[in-house]
ZAMARGU-4260 file (C-alpha; in steps of 0.2 Angstrom, whole numbers, plus 5000, padded with zeros to 4 digits):
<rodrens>
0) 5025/4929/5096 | 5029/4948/5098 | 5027/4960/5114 | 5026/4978/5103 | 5016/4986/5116
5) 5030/4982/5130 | 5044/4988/5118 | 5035/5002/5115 | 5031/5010/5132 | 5052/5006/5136
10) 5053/5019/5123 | 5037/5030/5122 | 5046/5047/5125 | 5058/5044/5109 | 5044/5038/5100
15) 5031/5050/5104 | 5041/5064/5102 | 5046/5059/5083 | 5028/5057/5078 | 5027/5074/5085
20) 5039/5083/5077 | 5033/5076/5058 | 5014/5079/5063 | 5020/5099/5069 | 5031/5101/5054
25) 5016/5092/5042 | 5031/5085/5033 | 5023/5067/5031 | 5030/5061/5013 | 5050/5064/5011
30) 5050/5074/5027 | 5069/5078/5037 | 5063/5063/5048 | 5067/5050/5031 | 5084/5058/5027
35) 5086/5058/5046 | 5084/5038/5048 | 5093/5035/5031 | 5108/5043/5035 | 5109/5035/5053
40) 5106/5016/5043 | 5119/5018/5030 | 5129/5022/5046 | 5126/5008/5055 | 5128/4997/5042
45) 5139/5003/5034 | 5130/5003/5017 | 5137/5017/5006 | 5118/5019/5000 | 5101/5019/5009
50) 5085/5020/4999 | 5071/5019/5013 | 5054/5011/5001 | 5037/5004/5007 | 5040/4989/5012
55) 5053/4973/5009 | 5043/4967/4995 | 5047/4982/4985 | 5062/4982/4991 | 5066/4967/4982
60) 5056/4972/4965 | 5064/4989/4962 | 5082/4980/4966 | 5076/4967/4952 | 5070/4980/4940
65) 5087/4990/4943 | 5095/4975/4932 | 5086/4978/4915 | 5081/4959/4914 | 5073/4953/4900
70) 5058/4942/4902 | 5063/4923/4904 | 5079/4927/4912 | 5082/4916/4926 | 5084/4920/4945
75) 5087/4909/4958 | 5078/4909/4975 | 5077/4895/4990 | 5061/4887/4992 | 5059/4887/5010
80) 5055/4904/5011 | 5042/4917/5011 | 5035/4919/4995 | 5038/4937/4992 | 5056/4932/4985
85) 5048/4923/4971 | 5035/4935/4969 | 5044/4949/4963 | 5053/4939/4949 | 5036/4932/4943
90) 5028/4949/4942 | 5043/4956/4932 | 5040/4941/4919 | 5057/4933/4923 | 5057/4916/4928
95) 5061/4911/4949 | 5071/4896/4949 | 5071/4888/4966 | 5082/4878/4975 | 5083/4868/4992
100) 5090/4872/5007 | 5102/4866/5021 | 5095/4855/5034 | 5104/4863/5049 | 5103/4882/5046
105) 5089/4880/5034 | 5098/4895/5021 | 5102/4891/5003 | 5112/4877/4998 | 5127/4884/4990
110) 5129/4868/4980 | 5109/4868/4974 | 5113/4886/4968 | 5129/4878/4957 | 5118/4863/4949
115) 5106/4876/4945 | 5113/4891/4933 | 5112/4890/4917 | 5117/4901/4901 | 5099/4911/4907
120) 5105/4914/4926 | 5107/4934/4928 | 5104/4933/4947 | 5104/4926/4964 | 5091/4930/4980
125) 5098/4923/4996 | 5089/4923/5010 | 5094/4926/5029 | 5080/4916/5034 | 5077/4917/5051
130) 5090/4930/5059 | 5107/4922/5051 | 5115/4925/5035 | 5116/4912/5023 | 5131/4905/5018
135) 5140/4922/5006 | 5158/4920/5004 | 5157/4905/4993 | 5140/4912/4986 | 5149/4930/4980
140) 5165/4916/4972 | 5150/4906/4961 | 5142/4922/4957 | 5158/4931/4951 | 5164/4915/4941
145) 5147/4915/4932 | 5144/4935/4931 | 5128/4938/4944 | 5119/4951/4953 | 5117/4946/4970
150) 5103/4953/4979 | 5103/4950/4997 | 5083/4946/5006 | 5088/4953/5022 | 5071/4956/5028
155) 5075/4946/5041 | 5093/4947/5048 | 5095/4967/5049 | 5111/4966/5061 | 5118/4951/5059
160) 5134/4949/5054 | 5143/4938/5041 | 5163/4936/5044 | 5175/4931/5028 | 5191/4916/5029
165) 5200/4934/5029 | 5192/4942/5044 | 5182/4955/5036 | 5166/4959/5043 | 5151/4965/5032
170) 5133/4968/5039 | 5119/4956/5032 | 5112/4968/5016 | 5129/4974/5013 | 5137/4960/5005
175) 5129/4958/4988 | 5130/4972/4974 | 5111/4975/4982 | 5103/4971/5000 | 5085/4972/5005
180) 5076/4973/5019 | 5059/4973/5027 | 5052/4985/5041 | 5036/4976/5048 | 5031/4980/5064
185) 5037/4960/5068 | 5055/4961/5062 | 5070/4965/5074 | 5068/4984/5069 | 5050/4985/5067
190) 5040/5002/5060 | 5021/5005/5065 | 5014/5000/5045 | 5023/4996/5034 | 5043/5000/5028
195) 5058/4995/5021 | 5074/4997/5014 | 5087/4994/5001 | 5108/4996/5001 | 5122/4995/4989
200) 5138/5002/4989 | 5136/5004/4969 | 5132/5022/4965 | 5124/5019/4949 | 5113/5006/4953
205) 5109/5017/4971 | 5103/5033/4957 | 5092/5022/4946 | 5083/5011/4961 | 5080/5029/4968
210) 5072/5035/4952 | 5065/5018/4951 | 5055/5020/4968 | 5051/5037/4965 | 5040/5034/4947
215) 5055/5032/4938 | 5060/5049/4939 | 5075/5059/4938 | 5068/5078/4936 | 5054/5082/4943
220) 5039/5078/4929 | 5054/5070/4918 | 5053/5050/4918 | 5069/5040/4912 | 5062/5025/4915
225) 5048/5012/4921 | 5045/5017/4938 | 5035/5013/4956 | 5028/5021/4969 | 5037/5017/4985
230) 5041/5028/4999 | 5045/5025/5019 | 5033/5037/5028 | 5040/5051/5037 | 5029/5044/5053
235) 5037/5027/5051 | 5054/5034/5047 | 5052/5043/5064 | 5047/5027/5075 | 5061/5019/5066
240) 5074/5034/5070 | 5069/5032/5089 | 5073/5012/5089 | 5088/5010/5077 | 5100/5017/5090
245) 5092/5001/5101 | 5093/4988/5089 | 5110/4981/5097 | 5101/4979/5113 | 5086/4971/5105
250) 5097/4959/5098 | 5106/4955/5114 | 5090/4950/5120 | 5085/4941/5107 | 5101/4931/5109
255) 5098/4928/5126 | 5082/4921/5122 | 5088/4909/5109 | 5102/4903/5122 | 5089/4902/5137
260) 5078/4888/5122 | 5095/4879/5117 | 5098/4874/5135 | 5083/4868/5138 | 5080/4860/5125
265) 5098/4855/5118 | 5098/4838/5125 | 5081/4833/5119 | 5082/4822/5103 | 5065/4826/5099
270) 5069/4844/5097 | 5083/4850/5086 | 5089/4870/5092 | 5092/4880/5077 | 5111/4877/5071
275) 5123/4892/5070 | 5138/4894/5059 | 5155/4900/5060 | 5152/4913/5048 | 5138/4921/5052
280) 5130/4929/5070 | 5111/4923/5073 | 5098/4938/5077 | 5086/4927/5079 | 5070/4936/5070
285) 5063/4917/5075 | 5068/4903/5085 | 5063/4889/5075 | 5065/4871/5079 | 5064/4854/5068
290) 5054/4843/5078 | 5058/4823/5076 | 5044/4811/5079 | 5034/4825/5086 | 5013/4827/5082
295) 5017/4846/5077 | 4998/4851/5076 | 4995/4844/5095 | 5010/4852/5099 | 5006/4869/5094
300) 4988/4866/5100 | 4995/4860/5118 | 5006/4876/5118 | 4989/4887/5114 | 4978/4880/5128
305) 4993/4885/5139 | 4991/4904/5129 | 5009/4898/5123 | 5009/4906/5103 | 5019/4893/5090
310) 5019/4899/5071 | 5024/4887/5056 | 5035/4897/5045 | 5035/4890/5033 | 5021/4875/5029
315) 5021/4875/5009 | 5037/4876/5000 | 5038/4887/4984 | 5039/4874/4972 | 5023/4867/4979
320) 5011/4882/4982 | 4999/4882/4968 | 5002/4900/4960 | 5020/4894/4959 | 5019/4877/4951
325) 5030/4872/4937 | 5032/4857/4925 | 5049/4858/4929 | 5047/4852/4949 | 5037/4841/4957
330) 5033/4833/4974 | 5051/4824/4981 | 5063/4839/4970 | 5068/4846/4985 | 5068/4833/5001
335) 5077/4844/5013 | 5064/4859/5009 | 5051/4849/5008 | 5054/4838/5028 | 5055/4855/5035
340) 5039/4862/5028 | 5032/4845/5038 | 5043/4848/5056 | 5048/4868/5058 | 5037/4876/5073
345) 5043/4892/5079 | 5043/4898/5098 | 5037/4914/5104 | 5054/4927/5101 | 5056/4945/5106
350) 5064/4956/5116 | 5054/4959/5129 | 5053/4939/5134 | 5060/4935/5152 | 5064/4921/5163
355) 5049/4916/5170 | 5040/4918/5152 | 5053/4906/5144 | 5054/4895/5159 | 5035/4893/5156
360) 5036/4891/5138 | 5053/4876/5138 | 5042/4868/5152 | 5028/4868/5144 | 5034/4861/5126
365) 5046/4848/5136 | 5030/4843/5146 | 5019/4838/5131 | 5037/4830/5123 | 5039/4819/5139
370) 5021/4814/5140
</rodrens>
């Protein structure tokens, strides 16, 4: 699904030499390298503040426990995602209140979100699922009108950009009060371990999620408030330094790869190409496809005897994984989540995939279609 070993030797110099430099100066927690990479994200994106964390999971708690929620306050999360966004609410005590998705891009359904606050609503979680941002502009409008925190899972849509009926442009992450975002070794800018990040443009909220992160503390030894432990290594920070100024390019090519699959397969009523939106440009941290009258399971084991990798993200939607159920929602709740969950199947994405390998892989899935 991912070529880290090609990417890698396009880039060893820059690599190599940044893992050098924090192994010769031993500063390997908190080291120039960190400060380095957040400095050079916050431009990029434009966020005011980067905190770098552990990983996108953390990301996502410490921006939750930023709000002073109270237990059984309510926050709303898709249910065709990865279960790390309902995760964090549940392990904070408050209560994750999901709602289904849009057929076409798959992302949050604005109108779901509407049907679903209540008096006990404090927040909303949208996902970028997949590389493109969900729908914000009328998001940011609902969650004004009803005086929410929006917290952005960008863990996978770093890069893309979301344009407003005005014409402002705003990177994914730095459209809510609080963006998150994940640096597995799999995303679009990918660490060695694990990573991640968080941004806001809200100084208050970027002090405390700091503190937050660092044991809940302020002065050294002096702790203000509940905290974590959750740092960005100065090793990963490195590798990530040395491929942010690339992450354009990895993009492009990406891109290119989604547009090479849409071709072939665009005509093909079997195969439905991921939908795009006006708003939003598609990074395309998966290419996923909603089959129709398709045998998935001997798709994806046709597509493996040929050495052609196909992932399912995701087969069990929130509502329906069993650490998550609820007397509130059952089987049928949420129809459009729950017919993707049966027909999503993800092609192989990177940016090292080239013509002959995507050649291989459209012919290969058209074959076993037309058989």
């Amino acid at each position: 699904m991912v070529d880290l070993q090609s990417q890698y030797l396009h880039i060893k110099k820059e690599i190599d030499k940044g893992i050098q430099e924090v192994i010769d100066t031993a500063s390997f927690v908190k080291g120039g390298k960190v400060t380095d990479f957040q400095h050079h994200l916050e431009s990029y994106t434009g966020a005011k503040h980067v905190i770098p964390v552990g990983n996108g999971t953390d990301a996502l708690q410490i921006a939750l426990m930023s709000l002073g929620l109270k237990a059984g306050d309510e926050v709303i999360t898709p249910t065709f995602t990865f279960i790390a966004t309902a995760e964090v609410v549940a392990l904070l005590g408050l209560t994750p209140v999901v709602v289904d998705v849009e057929w076409g891009t798959m992302n949050m359904s604005i109108e779901a979100v509407r049907r679903a606050i209540t008096p006990r609503t404090k927040a909303i979680v949208p996902v970028h699922l997949f590389g493109q941002c969900a729908d914000m502009e009328p998001l940011m409008a609902l969650a004004k009108e009803h005086h929410l925190t929006i917290i952005e899972d960008a863990c996978q849509a770093i890069g893309a950009e979301y344009t407003f009926s005005n014409g402002e442009k705003k990177q994914a992450g730095t459209i809510g009060q609080i963006g998150c975002t994940s640096f597995f070794p799999s995303k679009n800018l990918g660490c060695y371990g694990d990573g991640g990040a968080i941004f806001t443009n809200d100084d208050e909220l970027a002090g405390k999620m700091r503190a937050i992160a660092n044991h809940g503390m302020v002065v050294r030894y002096h702790h203000d408030m509940i905290g974590v432990n959750s740092r960005l290594d100065s090793i990963q920070a490195a590798v990530l330094d040395a491929k942010l100024p690339h992450l354009d390019e990895y993009i492009a090519s990406r891109q290119r790869a989604a547009a090479y699959y849409d071709k072939a397969f665009r005509d093909n009523e079997h195969l439905l190409i991921p939908e795009r939106t006006a708003q939003s440009t598609h990074v395309f941290h998966q290419y996923t496809l909603r089959l129709q009258n398709v045998d998935r399971e001997a798709l994806r084991a046709k597509l493996q005897e040929a050495g052609i990798p196909a992932m399912i993200y995701y087969p069990v939607p929130l509502h329906m994984q069993k650490a998550y159920q609820d007397p509130r929602y059952k089987k049928g709740d949420f129809p459009v989540a729950e017919q993707l969950a049966e027909c999503v199947l993800s092609l192989p994405m990177h940016t090292e995939l080239d013509e002959e390998q995507l050649r291989y892989i459209t012919e290969k899935t058209i074959e076993f279609i037309n058989q």
